[in-house]
C-alpha positions in Angstrom: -66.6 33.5 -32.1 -65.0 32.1 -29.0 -65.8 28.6 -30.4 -64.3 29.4 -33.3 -61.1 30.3 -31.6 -61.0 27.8 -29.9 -61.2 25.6 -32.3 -58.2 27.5 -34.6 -56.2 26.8 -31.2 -57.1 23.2 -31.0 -56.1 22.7 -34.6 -52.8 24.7 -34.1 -51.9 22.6 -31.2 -50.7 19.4 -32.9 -48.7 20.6 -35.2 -46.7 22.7 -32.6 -46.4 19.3 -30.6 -44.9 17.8 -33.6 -42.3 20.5 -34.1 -41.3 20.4 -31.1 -41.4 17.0 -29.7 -37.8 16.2 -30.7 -36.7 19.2 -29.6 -35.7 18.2 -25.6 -34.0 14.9 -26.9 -31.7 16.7 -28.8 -31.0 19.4 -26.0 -30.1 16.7 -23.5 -27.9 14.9 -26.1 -26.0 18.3 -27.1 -26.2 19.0 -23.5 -23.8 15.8 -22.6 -21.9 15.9 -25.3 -21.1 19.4 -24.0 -20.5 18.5 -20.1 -18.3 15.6 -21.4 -16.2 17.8 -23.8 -16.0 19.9 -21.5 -14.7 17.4 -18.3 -12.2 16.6 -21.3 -10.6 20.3 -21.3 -8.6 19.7 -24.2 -6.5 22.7 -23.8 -5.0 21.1 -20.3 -5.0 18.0 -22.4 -3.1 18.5 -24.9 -0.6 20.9 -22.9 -0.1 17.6 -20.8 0.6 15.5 -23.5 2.7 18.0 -25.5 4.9 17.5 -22.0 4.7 13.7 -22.1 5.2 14.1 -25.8 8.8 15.5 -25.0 9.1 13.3 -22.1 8.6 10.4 -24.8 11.0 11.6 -27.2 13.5 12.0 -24.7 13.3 9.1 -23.4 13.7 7.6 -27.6 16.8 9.2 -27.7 18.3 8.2 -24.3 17.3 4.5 -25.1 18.9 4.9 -28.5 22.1 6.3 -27.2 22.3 3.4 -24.4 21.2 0.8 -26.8 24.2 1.7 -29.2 26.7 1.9 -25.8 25.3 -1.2 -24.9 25.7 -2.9 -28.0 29.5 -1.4 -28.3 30.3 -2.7 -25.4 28.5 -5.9 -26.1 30.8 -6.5 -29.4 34.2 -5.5 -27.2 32.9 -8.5 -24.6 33.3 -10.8 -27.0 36.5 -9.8 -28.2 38.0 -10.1 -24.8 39.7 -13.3 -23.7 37.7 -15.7 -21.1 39.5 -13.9 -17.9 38.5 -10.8 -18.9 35.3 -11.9 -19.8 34.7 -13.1 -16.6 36.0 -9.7 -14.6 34.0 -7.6 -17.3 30.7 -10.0 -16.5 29.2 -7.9 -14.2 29.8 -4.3 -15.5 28.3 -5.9 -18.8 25.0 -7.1 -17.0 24.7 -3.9 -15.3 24.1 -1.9 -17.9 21.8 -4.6 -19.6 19.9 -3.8 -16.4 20.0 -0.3 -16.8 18.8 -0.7 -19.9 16.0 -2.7 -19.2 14.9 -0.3 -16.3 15.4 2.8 -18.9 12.5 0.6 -21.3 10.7 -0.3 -18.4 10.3 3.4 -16.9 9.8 4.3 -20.9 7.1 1.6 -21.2 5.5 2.7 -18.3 5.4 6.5 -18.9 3.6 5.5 -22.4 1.1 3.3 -20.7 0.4 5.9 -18.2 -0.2 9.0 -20.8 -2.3 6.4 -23.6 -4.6 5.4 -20.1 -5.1 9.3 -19.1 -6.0 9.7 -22.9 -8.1 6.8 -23.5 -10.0 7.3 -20.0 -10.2 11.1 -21.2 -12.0 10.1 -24.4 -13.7 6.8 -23.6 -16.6 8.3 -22.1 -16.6 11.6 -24.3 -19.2 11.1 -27.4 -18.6 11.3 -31.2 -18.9 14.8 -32.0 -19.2 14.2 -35.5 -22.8 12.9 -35.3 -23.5 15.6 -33.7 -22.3 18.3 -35.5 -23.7 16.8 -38.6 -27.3 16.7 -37.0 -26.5 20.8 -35.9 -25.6 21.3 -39.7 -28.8 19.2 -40.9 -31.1 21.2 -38.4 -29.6 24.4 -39.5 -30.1 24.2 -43.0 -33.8 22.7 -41.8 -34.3 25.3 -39.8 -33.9 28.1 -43.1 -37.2 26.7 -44.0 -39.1 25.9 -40.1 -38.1 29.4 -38.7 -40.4 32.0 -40.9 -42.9 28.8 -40.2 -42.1 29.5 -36.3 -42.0 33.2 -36.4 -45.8 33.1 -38.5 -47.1 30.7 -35.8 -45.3 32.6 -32.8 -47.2 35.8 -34.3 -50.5 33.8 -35.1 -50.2 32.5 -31.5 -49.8 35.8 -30.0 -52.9 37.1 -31.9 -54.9 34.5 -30.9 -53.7 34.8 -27.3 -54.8 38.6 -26.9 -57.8 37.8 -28.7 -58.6 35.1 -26.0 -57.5 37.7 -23.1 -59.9 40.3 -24.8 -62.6 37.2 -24.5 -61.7 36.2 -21.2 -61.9 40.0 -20.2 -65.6 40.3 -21.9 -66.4 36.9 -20.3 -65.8 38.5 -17.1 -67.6 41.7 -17.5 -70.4 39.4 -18.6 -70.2 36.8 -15.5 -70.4 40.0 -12.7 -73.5 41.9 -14.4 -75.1 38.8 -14.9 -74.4 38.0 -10.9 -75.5 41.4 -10.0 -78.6 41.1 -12.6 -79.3 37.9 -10.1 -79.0 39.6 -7.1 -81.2 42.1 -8.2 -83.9 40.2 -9.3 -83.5 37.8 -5.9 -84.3 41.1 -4.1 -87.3 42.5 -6.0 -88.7 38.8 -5.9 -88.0 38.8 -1.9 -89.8 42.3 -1.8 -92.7 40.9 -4.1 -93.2 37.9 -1.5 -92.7 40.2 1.1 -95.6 42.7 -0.3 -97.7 40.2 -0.7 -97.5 38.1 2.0 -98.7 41.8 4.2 -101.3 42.5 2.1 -102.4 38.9 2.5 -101.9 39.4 6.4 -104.2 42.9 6.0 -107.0 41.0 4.3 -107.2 38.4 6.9 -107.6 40.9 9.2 -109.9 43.0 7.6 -112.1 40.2 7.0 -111.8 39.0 10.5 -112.9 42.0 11.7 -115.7 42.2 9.1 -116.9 38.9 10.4 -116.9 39.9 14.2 -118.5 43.1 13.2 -121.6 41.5 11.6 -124.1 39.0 13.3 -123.5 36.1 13.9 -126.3 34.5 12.4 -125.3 35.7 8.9 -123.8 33.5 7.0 -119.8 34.5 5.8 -120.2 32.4 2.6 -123.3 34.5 1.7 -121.2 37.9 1.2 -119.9 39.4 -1.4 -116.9 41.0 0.0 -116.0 37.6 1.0 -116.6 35.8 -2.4 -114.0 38.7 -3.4 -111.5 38.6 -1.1 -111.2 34.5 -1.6 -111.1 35.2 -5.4 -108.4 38.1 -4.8 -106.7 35.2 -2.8 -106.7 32.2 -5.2 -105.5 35.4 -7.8 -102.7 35.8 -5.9 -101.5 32.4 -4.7 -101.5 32.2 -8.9 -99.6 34.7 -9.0 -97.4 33.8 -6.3 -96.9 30.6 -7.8 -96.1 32.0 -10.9 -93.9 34.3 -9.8 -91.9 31.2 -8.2 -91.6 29.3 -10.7 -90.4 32.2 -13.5 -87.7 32.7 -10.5 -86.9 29.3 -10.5 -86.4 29.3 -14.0 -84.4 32.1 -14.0 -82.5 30.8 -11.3 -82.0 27.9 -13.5 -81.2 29.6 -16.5 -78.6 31.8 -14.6 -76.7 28.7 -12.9 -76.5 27.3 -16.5 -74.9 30.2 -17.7 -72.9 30.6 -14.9 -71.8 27.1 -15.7 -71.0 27.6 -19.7 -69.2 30.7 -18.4 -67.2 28.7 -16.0 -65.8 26.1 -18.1 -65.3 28.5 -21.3 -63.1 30.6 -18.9 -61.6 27.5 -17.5 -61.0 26.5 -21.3 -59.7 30.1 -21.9 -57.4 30.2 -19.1 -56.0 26.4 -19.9 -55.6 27.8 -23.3 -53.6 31.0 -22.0 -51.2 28.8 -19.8 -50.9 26.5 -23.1 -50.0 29.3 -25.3 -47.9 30.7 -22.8 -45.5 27.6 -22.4 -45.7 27.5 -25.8 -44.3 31.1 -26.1 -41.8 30.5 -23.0 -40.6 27.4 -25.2 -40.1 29.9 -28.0 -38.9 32.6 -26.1 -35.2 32.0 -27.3 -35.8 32.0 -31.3 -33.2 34.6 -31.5 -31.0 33.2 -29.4 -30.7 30.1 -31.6 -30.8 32.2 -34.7 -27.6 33.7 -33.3 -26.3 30.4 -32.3 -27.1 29.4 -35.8 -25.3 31.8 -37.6 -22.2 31.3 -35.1 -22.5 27.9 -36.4 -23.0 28.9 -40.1 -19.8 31.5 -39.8 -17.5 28.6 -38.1 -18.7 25.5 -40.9 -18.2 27.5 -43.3 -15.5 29.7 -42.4 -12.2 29.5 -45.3 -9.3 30.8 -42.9 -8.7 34.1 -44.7 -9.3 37.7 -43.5 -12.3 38.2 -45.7 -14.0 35.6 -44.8 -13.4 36.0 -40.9 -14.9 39.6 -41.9 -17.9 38.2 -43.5 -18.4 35.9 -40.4 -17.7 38.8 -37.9 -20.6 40.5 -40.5 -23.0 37.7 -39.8 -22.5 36.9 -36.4 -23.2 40.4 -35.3 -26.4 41.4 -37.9 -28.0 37.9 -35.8 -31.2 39.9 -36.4 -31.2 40.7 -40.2 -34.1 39.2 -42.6 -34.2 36.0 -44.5 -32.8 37.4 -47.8 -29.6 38.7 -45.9 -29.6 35.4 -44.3 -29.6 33.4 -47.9 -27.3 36.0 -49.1 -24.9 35.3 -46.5 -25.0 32.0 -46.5 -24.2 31.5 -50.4 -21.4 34.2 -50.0 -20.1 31.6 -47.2 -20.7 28.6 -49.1 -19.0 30.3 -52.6 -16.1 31.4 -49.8 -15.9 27.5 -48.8 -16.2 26.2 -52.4 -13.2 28.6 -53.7 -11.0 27.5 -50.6 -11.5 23.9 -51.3 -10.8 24.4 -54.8 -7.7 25.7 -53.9 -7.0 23.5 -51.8 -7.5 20.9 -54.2 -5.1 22.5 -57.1 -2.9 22.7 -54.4 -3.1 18.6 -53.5 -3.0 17.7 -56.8 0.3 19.2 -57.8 1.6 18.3 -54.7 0.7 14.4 -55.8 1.6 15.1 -59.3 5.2 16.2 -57.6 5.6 13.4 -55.5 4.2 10.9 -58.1 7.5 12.6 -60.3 9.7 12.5 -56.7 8.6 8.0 -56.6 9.2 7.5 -60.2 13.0 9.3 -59.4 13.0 7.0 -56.4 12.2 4.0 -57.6 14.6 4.2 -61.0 17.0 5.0 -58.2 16.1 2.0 -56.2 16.6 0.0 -58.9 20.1 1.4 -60.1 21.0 0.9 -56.8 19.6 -2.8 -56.9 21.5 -3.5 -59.9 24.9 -2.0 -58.3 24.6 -4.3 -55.4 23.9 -7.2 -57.4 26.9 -6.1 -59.1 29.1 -5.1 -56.6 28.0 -8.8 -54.8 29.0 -10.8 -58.3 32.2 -8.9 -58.3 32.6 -9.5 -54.3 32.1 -13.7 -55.4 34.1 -13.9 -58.1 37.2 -11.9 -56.2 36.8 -14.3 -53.5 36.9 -17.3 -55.3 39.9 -15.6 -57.1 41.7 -14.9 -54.2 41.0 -18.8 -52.6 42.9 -19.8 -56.1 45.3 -17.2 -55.2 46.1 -18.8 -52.1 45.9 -21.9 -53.3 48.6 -21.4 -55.9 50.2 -19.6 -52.9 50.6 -22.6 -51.4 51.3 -24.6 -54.2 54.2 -22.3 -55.6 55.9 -22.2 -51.7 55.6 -26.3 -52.1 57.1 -26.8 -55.3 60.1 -23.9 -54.8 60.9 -25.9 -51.6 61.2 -28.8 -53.9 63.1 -27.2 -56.5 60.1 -28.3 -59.3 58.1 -24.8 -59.9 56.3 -24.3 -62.8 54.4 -21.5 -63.2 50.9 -21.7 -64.0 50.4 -18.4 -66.2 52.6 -19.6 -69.4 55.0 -16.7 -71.1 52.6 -16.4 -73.7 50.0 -13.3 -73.6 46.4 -14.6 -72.2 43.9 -13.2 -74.2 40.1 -12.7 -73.0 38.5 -10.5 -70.1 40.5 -9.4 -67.6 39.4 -11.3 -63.8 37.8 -9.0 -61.3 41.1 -10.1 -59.3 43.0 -8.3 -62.2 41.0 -5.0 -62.1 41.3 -4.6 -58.8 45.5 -5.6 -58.4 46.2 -3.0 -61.0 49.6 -3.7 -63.2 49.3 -7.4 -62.8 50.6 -8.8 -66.3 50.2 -12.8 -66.3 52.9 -13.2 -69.0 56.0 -10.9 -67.7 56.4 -11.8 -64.2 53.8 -14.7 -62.9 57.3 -16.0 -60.7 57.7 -12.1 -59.2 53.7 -12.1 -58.4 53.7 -15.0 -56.5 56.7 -14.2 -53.8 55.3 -11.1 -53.5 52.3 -12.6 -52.4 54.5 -15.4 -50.5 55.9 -12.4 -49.2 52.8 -10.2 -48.2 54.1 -7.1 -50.3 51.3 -4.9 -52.4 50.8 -6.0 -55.4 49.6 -3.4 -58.6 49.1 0.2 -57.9 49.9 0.2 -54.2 46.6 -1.3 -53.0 46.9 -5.1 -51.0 45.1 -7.7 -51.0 45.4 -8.2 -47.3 43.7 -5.2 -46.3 41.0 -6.4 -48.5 40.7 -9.1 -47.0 40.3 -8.2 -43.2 37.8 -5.8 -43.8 35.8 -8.3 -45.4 36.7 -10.4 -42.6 35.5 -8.0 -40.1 32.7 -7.2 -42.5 31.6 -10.2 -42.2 32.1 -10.4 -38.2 29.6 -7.4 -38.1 27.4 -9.2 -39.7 27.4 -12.4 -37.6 27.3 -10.5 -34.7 24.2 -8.6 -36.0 22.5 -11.8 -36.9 23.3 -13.5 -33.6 21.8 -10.1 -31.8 19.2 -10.9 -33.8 19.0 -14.7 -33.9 18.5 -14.3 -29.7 16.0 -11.5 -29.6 13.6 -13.4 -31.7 14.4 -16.6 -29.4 13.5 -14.6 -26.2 10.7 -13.4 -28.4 9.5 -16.6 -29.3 10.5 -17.8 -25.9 8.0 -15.0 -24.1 5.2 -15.4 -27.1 5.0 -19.1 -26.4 4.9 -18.7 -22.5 2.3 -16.0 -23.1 0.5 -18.4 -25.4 0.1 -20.8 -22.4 -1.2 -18.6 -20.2 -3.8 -16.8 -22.4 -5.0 -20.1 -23.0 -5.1 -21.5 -19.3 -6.9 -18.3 -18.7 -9.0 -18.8 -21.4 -9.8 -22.0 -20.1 -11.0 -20.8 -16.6 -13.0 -17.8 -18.2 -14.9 -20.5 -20.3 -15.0 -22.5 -17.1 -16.5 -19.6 -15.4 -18.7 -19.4 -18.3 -19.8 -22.3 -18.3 -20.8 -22.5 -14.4 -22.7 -18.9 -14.7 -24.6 -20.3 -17.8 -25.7 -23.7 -15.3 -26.1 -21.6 -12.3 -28.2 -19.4 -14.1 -30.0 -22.2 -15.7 -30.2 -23.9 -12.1 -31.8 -21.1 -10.7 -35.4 -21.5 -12.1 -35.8 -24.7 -10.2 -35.8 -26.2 -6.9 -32.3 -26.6 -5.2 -32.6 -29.9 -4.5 -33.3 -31.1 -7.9 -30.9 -29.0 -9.5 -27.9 -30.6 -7.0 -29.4 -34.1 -8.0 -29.4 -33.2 -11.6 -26.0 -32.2 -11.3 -24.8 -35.0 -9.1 -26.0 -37.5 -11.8 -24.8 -35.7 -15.1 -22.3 -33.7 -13.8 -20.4 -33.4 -17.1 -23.5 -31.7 -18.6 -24.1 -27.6 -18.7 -26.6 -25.5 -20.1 -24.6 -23.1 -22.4 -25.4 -23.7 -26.1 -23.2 -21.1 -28.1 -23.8 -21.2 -31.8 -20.8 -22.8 -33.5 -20.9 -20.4 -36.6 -18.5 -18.1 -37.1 -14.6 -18.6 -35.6 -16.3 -17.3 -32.3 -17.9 -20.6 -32.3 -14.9 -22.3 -33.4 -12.5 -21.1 -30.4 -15.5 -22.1 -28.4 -15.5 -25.6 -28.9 -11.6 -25.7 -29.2 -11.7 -24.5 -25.2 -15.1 -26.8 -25.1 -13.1 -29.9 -26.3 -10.4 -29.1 -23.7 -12.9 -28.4 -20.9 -15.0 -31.6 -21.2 -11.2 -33.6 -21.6 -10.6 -32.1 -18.2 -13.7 -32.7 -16.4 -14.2 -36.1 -17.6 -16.4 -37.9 -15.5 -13.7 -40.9 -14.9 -11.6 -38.0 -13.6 -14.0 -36.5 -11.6 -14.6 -40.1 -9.9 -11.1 -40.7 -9.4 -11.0 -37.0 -7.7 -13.8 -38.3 -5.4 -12.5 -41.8 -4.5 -8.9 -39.8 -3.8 -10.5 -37.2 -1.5 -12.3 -40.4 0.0 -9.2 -42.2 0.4 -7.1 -39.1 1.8 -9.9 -39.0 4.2 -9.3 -42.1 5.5 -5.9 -42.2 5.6 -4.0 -41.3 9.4 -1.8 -38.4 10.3 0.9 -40.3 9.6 -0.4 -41.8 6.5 -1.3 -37.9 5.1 2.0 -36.2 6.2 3.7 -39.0 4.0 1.4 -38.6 1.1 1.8 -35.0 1.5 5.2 -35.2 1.4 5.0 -37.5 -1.6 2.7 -35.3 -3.3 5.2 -32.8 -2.9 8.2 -34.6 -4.1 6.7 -35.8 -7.4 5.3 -32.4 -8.1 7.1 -31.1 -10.6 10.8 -32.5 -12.6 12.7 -30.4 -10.4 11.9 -32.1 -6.9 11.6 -35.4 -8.2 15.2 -35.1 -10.0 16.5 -33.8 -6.7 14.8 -37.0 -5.2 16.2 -39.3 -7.2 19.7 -37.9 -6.7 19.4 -37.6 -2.8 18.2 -41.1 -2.8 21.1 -42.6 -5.0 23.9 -40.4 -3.0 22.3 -42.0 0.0 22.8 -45.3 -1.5 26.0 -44.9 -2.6 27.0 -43.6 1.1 25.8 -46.5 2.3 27.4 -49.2 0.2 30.7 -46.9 0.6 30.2 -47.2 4.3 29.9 -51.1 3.9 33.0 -51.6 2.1 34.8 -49.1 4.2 33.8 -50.9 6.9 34.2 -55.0 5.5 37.7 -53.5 4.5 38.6 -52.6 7.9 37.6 -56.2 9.7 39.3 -57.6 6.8 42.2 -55.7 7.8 42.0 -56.5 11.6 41.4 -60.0 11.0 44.3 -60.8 8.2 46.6 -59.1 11.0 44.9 -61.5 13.6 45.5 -64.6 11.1 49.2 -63.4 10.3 50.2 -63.4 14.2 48.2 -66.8 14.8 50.0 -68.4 11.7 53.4 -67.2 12.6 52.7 -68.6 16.3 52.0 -72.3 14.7 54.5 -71.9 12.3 57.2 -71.4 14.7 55.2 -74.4 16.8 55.4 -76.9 14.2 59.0 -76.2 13.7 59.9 -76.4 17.4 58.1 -80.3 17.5 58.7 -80.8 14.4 58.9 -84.8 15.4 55.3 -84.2 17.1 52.6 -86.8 16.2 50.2 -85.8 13.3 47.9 -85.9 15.9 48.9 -82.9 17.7 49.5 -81.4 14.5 46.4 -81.9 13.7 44.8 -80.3 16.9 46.9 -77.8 16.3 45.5 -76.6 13.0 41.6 -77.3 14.6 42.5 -75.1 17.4 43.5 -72.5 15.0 40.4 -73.5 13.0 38.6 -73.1 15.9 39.6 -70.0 17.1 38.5 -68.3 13.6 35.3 -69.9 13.6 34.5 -68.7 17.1 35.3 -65.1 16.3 32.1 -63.3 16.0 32.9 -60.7 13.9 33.2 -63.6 10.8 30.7 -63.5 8.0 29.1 -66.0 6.6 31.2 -66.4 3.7 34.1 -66.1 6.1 32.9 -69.1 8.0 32.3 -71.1 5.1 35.6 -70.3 3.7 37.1 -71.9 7.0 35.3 -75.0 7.1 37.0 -75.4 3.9 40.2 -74.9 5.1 39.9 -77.4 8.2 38.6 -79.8 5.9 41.5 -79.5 3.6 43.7 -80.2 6.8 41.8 -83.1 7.5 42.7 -84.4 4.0 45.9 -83.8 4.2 46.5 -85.6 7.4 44.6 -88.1 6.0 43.0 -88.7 9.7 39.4 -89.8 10.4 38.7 -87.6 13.7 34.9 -88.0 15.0 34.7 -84.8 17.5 35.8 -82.4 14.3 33.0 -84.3 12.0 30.8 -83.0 15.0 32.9 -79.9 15.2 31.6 -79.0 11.7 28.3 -80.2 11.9 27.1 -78.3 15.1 30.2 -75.9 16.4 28.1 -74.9 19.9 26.7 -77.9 20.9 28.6 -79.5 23.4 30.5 -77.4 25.4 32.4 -80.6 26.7 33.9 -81.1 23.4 34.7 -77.4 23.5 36.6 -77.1 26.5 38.4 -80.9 25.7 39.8 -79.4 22.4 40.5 -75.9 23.9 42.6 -78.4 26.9 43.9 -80.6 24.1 45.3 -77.5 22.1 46.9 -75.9 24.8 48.5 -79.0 25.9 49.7 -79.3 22.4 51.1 -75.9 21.8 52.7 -76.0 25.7 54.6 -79.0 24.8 
């Protein structure tokens, strides 16, 4: 019978495993989902975001209102004349930066509530997977739960059954130990027995023996022949009697032993079944939990059906028919609602289906009206260019006295010009002449309604417009203007995160060597990497676009010139790499080196103004010098006028001289001289040796210096 039990507990084990083995999974995974929900507190949440909510539609209105100020006082700017312009500049570019800081605090504020939301629910899980596996475990469990309550009963009997055992097993164990005492003591008593009556003998016989001669022998009497025979009997018996104790000794531990291990396997059993009914122990707490579930799944909204789910979440404890029953009355309860539900959202399609068709034949009425009202709008501007045109034409000709109208007296026949149907009363035949200076003269022509008018507000019509389209026209140029400059730097910084990819994916790679090799594998091919990325898929492709541009900047012809620079900076002095430096500097970008080139050519141009400033001012100093020195020869040679062309002659080389000496001359200057003395030496027609040597070599004999300078003075005394 035990074995038998235990056996029916054995066999019941597996399939309880197996119910249950899924079972703590799903606890832990409802468990976080229900720790993260509730971190969320959605309540708080969505009473914060209700605020920000307002906050953000607040702030839509105030950006509206300042974007229409702004653009009002944006179109009276540019109706203002260039002074005022310039004194309205600032007030103007003010509230542009009000306006910006208004979007920017707006921008920020939305930023800041979509990161508390999305930090709120980034870590929260889907609780649709979740529900879905509650509903699928729920209707499972319809079927599992009189399963669980048949084995939970089952399990129960067989656990009082194996208490009733262990009991008996018990009762058993102690009458058998005292059975074993008791026979350990009457053995003891036997041996006990016989070991005196074995002592008694001995001594009887001893004394027998001393008692009789001592000639006679012992192994001649009787009594002793008995006594040894009593003696073997009993060391038989003794024998026997130990080894039927031993065997029941045996026998005993052996039981004792079966006894142990089946209550050992009883009392595993017991703890077994009791973690199993612990595990168990809240059926009804996840039948109520079921039916809470149940009544809000299935709940329709109404008062009947929050009564029926009141009904069912209270009677938690109710049979399996009134759960069934419930649960179709729930399910019929959801089925009508969405029926409803459903009549309901098909006539509200069928009336907004009607409310589109309205919309669209009014779209397209409205479409043909403005293609309309546009033809109209051409043909009545055209008419009023020929309007002006004859205008023109008629003030011409009645200055010249040779008018003639261009509507004849007869009645024009035909459709009536748009230009007609709007100047009501216009007849081309009666008074074409009256029409014309009327328009010459800016009255109203027709019904009371001008032209003029007409014509500014298309005018400022058509202002609007081109101000609209040039508010427009520069929005999507700073638009384009930021995309592109974004552009650029998404892709330079898509260009260092593949860079960075591409050194992890070779440091990586590096690491399952040696060091050493790996530098000297790199120093050698130090274009190469390790990262292979599948070129399938545009992943791929904007993988080798930034590989292309990767491998185009670390060329290996760059990355030697880079060395042999470095090298050569190295070498270079302090001098050397302050210039370079400085260099580097300059040529950096188009601004410096623009600001280079000007400084360079406004240092230039200083210079060469310097130069000429300067050349001008000896030029000056030195016509004056020449002026004086002519005037004193001139009034010389008129005082000896009968001199000898001699002295005249040392005369003019002592001017000559004096020039030539001067050591502020220039090159030019000198040569210019020596031009003008030989000139004089023509015209005197004189062969003079010293002034050949004069020319040739002006400082080599002073002699002849100081002979001329004596002869020239002489000359100019006398």
């Amino acid at each position: 019978m035990d074995t038998l039990a235990a056996s029916e507990s054995a066999g019941d084990k597996p399939n309880v495993d197996v119910q249950h083995a899924e079972k703590p999974q799903e606890e832990t995974k409802f468990q976080r989902a229900i720790s993260a929900w509730r971190s969320i507190d959605l309540a708080n949440l969505v009473s914060k975001l209700d605020t920000t909510a307002s906050d953000i539609v607040a702030h839509q209105r105030d950006s509206l209102v300042q974007r229409k100020d702004l653009a009002q006082k944006t179109k009276d700017f540019r109706r203002l004349d260039d002074a005022s312009k310039l004194a309205e500049y600032k007030g103007l570019l003010k509230s542009y930066q009000a306006f910006i800081d208004l979007l920017t605090t707006h921008g920020k504020a939305s930023s800041s509530a979509f990161l508390q939301l999305y930090s709120a629910f980034s870590e929260a899980p889907d609780p649709y997977p979740l529900l879905e596996a509650s509903i699928d475990s729920l209707v499972l469990s319809e079927d599992t739960v009189p399963k669980l309550t048949a084995e939970k009963e089952t399990l129960q009997k067989s656990v009082s059954q194996l208490t009733l055992q262990l009991e008996e097993s018990e009762k058993k164990l102690e009458e058998e130990r005292s059975l074993r005492r008791k026979l350990e003591q009457e053995q003891e008593k036997k041996i006990q027995g016989s070991r005196s009556i074995l002592d008694r003998s001995d001594l009887e016989k001893t004394s027998l023996r001393l008692a009789e001669p001592k000639h006679r022998p012992v192994e001649e009497e009787p009594e002793y022949l008995r006594l040894q025979s009593e003696n073997s009997s009993l060391l038989r018996k003794l024998e026997s009697a130990r080894f039927d104790k031993d065997v029941e000794k045996n026998a005993s531990e052996a039981k004792l032993r079966q006894v142990e291990r089946q209550n050992a396997r009883v009392t595993t059993e017991r703890d077994e079944l009791r973690t199993k009914l612990e595990k168990v122990a809240d059926y009804d707490d996840i039948r109520r939990e079921l039916e809470i579930i149940k009544s809000i799944e299935f709940s329709t909204g109404n008062d009947d059906t929050a009564d029926l789910n009141d009904g069912a979440i209270e009677d938690a404890t109710v049979s399996t028919n009134s759960k069934e029953n419930n649960l179709e009355q729930l399910l019929l309860a959801r089925n009508k609602k969405l029926s409803n539900e459903l009549t309901l959202l098909r006539v509200s399609h069928r009336d907004l289906e009607s409310q589109l068709e309205s919309l669209r034949e009014e779209l397209s009425k409205t479409n043909a009206d403005l293609e309309r009202s546009r033809n109209l709008t051409a043909n009545l501007e055209n008419d009023l260019l020929q309007v002006q045109k004859e205008t023109t034409q008629s003030s011409a000709m009645s200055i010249a006295g040779t008018y003639t109208s261009r509507y004849p007296y007869s009645a024009r026949r035909g459709r009536a010009s748009p230009t007609s149907s709007i100047i009501s009363g216009f007849d081309h035949g009666v008074a074409p002449t009256n029409s014309l200076e009327a328009i010459r003269a800016g009255e109203a022509m027709g019904g009371g309604s001008g032209i003029l008018p007409m014509v500014q507000a298309q005018r400022d019509r058509f202002k609007q417009k081109n101000a609209e389209l040039e508010d427009e026209l520069s929005k999507t140029y700073a638009t384009v203007k930021t995309l592109r400059q974004e552009i650029a730097s998404l892709q330079k910084d898509n260009l260092n995160l593949y860079e960075k990819t591409r050194y992890i994916s070779t440091y990586n790679r590096g690491g399952q060597v040696a060091t050493s090799s790996s530098s000297s594998a790199f120093a050698s091919q130090p274009h190469q990497t390790s990262a292979h990325v599948a070129s399938d898929g545009p992943f791929g492709m904007y993988l080798d676009k930034y590989h292309s541009a990767y491998e185009a900047q670390i060329s290996p012809f760059a990355a030697f010139r880079g060395r042999e620079s470095t090298r050569a900076y190295k070498r270079m002095s302090l001098p050397e790499r302050i210039i370079f430096s400085i260099t580097r500097m300059v040529l950096a970008n188009r601004t410096s080196r623009n600001m280079f080139a000007a400084y360079c050519l406004a240092l230039h141009v200083l210079v060469f103004v310097m130069l000429y400033m300067i050349s001008t001012l000896e030029v000056g100093k030195q016509s004056a010098t020449l002026g004086s020195m002519a005037g004193v020869a001139a009034a010389q040679g008129g005082s000896g006028a009968g001199a000898s062309p001699e002295a005249n002659l040392l005369r003019s080389t002592m001017f000559c001289y004096t020039i030539l000496t001067s050591p502020s001359l220039t090159t030019f200057e000198v040569f210019l001289w020596k031009k003008f003395a030989r000139t004089v030496q023509v015209y005197f027609k004189m062969d003079v040796g010293f002034l050949d040597l004069f020319f040739v070599d002006p400082r080599s004999s002073r002699r002849i210096y100081e002979d001329l300078r004596r002869a020239a003075l002489q000359t100019v005394m006398y």
